[in-house]
N, C-alpha and C positions, 0 to 999 in steps of 0.2 A: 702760566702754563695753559696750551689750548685743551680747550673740553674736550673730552672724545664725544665721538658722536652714538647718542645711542642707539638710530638706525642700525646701524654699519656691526655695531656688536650682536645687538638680535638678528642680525640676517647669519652671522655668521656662527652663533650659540646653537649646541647640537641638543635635543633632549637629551640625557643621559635616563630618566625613568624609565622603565616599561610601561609602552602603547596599549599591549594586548591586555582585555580584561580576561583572570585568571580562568573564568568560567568558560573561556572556547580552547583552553590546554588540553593538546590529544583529540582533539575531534575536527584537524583542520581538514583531512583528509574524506575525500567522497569519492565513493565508486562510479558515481553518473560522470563527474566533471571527466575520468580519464576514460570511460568506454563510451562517451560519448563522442569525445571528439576521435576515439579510434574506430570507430563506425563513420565517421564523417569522411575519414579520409580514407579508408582502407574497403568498406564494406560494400559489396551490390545488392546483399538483400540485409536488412537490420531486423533479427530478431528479435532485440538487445529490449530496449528500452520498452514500458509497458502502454502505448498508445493505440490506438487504432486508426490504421492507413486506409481505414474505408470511410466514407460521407455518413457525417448524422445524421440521422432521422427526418425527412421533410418537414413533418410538421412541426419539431423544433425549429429549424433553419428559420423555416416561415412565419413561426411566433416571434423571433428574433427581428427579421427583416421587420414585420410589421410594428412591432414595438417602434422600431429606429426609423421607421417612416410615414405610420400611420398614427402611432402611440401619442400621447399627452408631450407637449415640449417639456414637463415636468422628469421625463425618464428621461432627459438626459442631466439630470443633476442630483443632489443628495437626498435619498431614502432614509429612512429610522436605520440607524448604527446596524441595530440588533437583528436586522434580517425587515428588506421590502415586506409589507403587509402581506400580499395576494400570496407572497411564497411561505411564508412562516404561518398563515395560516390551513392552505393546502395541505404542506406537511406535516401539520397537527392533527387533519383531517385523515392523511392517509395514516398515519400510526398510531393514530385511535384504531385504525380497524385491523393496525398489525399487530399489536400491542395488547389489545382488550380492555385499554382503559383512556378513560376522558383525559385531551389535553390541553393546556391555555396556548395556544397562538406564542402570547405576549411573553411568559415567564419560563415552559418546556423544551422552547424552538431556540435556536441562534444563528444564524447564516455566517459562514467564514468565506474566506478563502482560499475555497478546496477544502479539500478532509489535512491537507497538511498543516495548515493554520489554526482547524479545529484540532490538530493534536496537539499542535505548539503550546493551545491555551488552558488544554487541560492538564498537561505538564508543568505550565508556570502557575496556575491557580493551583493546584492541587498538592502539589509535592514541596515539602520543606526540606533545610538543608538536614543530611543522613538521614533521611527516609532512605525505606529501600523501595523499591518497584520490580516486583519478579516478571519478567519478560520471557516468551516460550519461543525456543530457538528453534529451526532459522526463523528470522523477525522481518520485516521492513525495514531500511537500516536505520531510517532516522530516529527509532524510538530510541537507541542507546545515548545519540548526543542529547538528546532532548531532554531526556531524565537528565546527564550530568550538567545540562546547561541550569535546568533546575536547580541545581545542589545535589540532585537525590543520589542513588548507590543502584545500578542496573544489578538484580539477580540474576543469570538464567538459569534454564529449567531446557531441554532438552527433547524434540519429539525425537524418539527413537525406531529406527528403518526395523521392520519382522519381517522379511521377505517369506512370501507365500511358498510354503514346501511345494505343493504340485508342480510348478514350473511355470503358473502363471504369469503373465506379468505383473510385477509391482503396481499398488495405487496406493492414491494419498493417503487412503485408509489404513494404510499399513504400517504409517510412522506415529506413534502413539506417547503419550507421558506414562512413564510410569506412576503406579497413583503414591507409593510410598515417597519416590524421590520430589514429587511437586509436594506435599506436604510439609517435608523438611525443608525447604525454601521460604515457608511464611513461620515471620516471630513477632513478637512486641515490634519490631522496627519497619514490620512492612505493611505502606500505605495503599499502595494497589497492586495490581496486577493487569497487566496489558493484556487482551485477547485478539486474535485479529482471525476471524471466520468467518467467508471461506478465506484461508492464509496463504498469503503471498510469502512465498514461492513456490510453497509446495501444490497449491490447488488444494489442501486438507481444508472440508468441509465438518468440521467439530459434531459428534453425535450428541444427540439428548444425556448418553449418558455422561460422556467425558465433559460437557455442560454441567450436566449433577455434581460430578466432584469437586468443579474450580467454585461454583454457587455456595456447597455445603463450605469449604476452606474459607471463601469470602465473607460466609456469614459468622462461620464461628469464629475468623479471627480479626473481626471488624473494619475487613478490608474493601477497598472502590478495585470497581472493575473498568477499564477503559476500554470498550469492545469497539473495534476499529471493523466498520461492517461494510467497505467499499464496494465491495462483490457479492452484496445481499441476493441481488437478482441473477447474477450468473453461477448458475449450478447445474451440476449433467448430471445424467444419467438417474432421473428421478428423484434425487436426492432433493432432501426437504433443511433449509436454509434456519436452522431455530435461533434466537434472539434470546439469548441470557438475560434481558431484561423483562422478560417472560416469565423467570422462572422464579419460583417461593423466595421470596426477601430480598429478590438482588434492584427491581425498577429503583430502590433507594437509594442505590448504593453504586449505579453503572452511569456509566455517559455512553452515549451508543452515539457511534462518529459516520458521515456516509456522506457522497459524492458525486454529484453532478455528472461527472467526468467519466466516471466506469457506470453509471448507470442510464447515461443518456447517450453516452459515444464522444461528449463534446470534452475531452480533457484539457483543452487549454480553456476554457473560459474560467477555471476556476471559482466554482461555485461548489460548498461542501455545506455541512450543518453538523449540528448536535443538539440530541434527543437526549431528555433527562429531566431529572426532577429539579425543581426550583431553588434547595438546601445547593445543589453543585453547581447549576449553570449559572447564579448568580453569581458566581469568582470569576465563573469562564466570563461572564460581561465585562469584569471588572478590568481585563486583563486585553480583552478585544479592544474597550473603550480606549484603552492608553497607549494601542498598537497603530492597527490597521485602521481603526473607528468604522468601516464598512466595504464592502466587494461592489463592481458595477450593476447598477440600479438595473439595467437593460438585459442582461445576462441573468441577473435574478428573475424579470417581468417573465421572460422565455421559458427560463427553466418551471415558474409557478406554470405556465399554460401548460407545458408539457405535462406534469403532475395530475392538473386538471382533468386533463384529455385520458389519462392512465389512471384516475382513478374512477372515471365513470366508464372504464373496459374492464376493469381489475377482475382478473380469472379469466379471461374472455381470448378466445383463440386470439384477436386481432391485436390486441396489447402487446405495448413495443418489451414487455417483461416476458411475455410469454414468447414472444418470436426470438427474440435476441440470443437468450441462451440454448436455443434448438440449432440457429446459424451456427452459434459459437461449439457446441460437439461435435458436429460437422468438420468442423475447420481444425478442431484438434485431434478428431478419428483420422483426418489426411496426413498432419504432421507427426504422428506417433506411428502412423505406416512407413513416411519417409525417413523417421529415425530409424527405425527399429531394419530399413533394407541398406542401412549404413552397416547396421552393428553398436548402434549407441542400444541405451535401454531405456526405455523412458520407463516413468514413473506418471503412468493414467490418472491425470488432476479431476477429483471431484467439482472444482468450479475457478474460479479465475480467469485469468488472460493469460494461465503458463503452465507449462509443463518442466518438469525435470529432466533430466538424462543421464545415464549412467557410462561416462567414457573411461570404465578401465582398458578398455579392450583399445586402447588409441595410445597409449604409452608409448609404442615404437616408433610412432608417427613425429611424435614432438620431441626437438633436441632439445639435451639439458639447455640450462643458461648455466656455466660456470660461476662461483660463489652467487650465485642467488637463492635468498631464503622466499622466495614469491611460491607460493601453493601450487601443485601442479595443475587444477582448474581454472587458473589466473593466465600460467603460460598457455594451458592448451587453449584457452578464450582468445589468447593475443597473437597465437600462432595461424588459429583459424581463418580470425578475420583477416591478416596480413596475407595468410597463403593461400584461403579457399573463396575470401569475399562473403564469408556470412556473419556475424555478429550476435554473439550471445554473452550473457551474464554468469560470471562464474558462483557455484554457490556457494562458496563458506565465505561470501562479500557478506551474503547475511549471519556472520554468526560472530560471536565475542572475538578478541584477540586468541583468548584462554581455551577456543573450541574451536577453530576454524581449521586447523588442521586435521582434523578427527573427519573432515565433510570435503574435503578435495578431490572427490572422484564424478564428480556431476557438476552441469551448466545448466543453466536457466535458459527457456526459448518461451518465446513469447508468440499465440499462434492467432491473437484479435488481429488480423490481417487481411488484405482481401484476396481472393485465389488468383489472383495472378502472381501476388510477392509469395505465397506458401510454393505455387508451382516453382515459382522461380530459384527459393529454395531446393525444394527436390531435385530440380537439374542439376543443381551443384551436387547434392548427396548423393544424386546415381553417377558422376563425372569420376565422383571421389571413390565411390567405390571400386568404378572398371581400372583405374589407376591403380587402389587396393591389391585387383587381384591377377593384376596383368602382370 
């Protein structure tokens, strides 16, 4: 009898197992992969996405260049895992002085990559399987895969809209936790709680007080707090940016996540950190060491000089902290005039790169789609960009499966832009208007 041959059988043997590990079930799905690429094709001005289309800062750029062409041949190859020296020190430096208390460089700091990688790590150190993690809606959206990729069990907890009786207009300040219902949310089973202020999408910049109650819940029911602080420094209208790791018992118990990218203007180089005490960040090493192991050396050198340079201006009119969010109210006092001569309603963001909108009044505008269960913020986001050429985010992207329909009457615009793409917007929304009313 001839042998068969066992090439020929293995080339032609199908797996029958399943490939997918259990742990990416339900969370294939992303809102950047489809409004990215329908901004790519459809859009002339992009809203959408949270970047800035204006040039960094010179004298980042220039720390950068010179790192890459004057620097040690040493930067161009591997630093310490846990965050290049000159930067994990600096940022020890500057949060000593935001913070009030002494830090080590070596054990407090961590350098990731981006503030996404720094949340990835605190989710995979921290969270075991059925923990629960109470998350405050609308969120970021990756915090919900992130938890399940953990194991853990996503809570949420809901800021709720109190539009102002006078007829003002709406602000971030408006949408609040109830304090009873955020209470009921923490039990024996829950190991943190996400914070993210100032909060994306909304622009809510969290007060002292609504601080005091997540602090007082955190302590008495022995819970870590993840405060996701990207937007530390972009805040309007006077408002003061507080740091829950500030406040009575929590420095123990918080990891405070921040970002290169919204705080320098450079969002692709991918440079974030996390600030915390040495009991949590040592998981977060644990957990970096057997990922990424470290972010580029050169991009680190930049960003420490940059820090450098901002922390010998710190309060000082000419700091890139102090200028940047004076530009950025600026550019969102333009786009919330240009909404508001549409007929949208924006929702006046305390700090971020976004503002909300309010499009009930655009219902007659957008044809159904026949048997489709898609959120009417979803069509009116896809009908926009295909029929007007603008590009925004709808927002119940940010909210549970179980809540997303409750939040379908508002789009996310994103307004760190330079005034020629915000103008170029406006033309579109005054085009769309005289159509409106012709």
């Amino acid at each position: 009898v001839k042998a068969s041959n066992p090439l020929s059988f293995s080339l032609q043997a199908k797996m029958s197992r399943p490939v997918q590990a259990r742990r990416l079930e339900g969370i294939e799905k992303n809102i950047w992969v489809e409004f990215v690429k329908l901004a790519a094709t459809y859009s002339k001005v992009n809203l959408g996405q949270g970047f800035p289309d204006f040039p960094a800062p010179d004298f980042l750029t220039e720390a950068f260049t010179r790192a890459l062409g004057e620097g040690s041949h040493m930067l161009h190859q591997y630093t310490r895992g846990f965050g290049h020296p000159p930067l994990v020190k600096v940022l020890a430096q500057f949060f000593e002085k935001l913070l009030g208390r002494d830090l080590d460089p070596m054990t407090n700091v961590m350098v990731t990559v981006g503030a996404y990688q720094a949340l990835f790590c605190c989710f995979q150190a921290l969270v075991d399987e059925g923990d629960e993690v109470i998350i405050i809606e609308p969120f970021f959206d990756c915090y919900e895969p992130m938890v399940k990729m953990a194991g853990g069990t996503p809570v949420f907890v809901p800021l709720r809209p109190n539009p102002p009786k006078d007829g003002k207009s709406m602000s971030s300040a408006d949408w609040q936790l109830d304090p009873a219902e955020l209470a009921s949310k923490f039990s024996e089973r829950t190991k943190a709680i996400v914070l993210n202020s100032p909060n994306n999408p909304l622009g809510k910049v969290f007060s002292r007080g609504e601080l005091g109650l997540i602090a007082e819940l955190c302590v008495k029911h022995d819970v870590l707090c993840i405060s996701d602080e990207v937007y530390e420094w972009l805040v309007y209208d006077g408002k003061q940016h507080i740091r829950i790791a500030s406040l009575q018992g929590m420095w123990d118990r918080t990891v405070i996540v921040g970002s290169a990218g919204k705080t320098f203007s450079v969002t692709g180089w991918k440079v974030g950190w996390v600030v915390g005490p040495n009991r949590l960040l040592q998981h977060l090493r644990t957990v970096h060491q057997n990922s990424v192991y470290h972010c580029a050396t050169i991009a680190q050198e930049a960003v420490a000089q940059g820090f450098q340079r901002e922390l010998m201006l710190y309060g000082k009119p000419e700091s890139y902290f102090v200028q940047l969010p004076k530009e950025l109210q600026q550019k969102r006092d333009w786009l919330v005039q240009s909404l508001d001569g549409v007929g949208m309603k924006p929702v006046i963001p305390e700090g971020t790169y976004f503002l909300v909108a309010d499009i009930s009044q655009f219902k007659s505008d957008v044809p159904d789609v026949p048997n489709s269960d898609e959120p009417y913020d979803y069509r009116f986001a896809k009908w926009m960009v295909k029929n007007k050429g603008l590009a925004a985010i709808p927002l119940s992207a940010f909210y549970s499966e179980a809540h997303k329909n409750n939040y379908t009457n508002f789009i996310r615009f994103c307004f760190a832009k330079e005034e020629a793409t915000l103008k170029a917007a406006n033309d579109i929304l005054q085009k769309w208007k005289q159509e409106k009313t012709s």
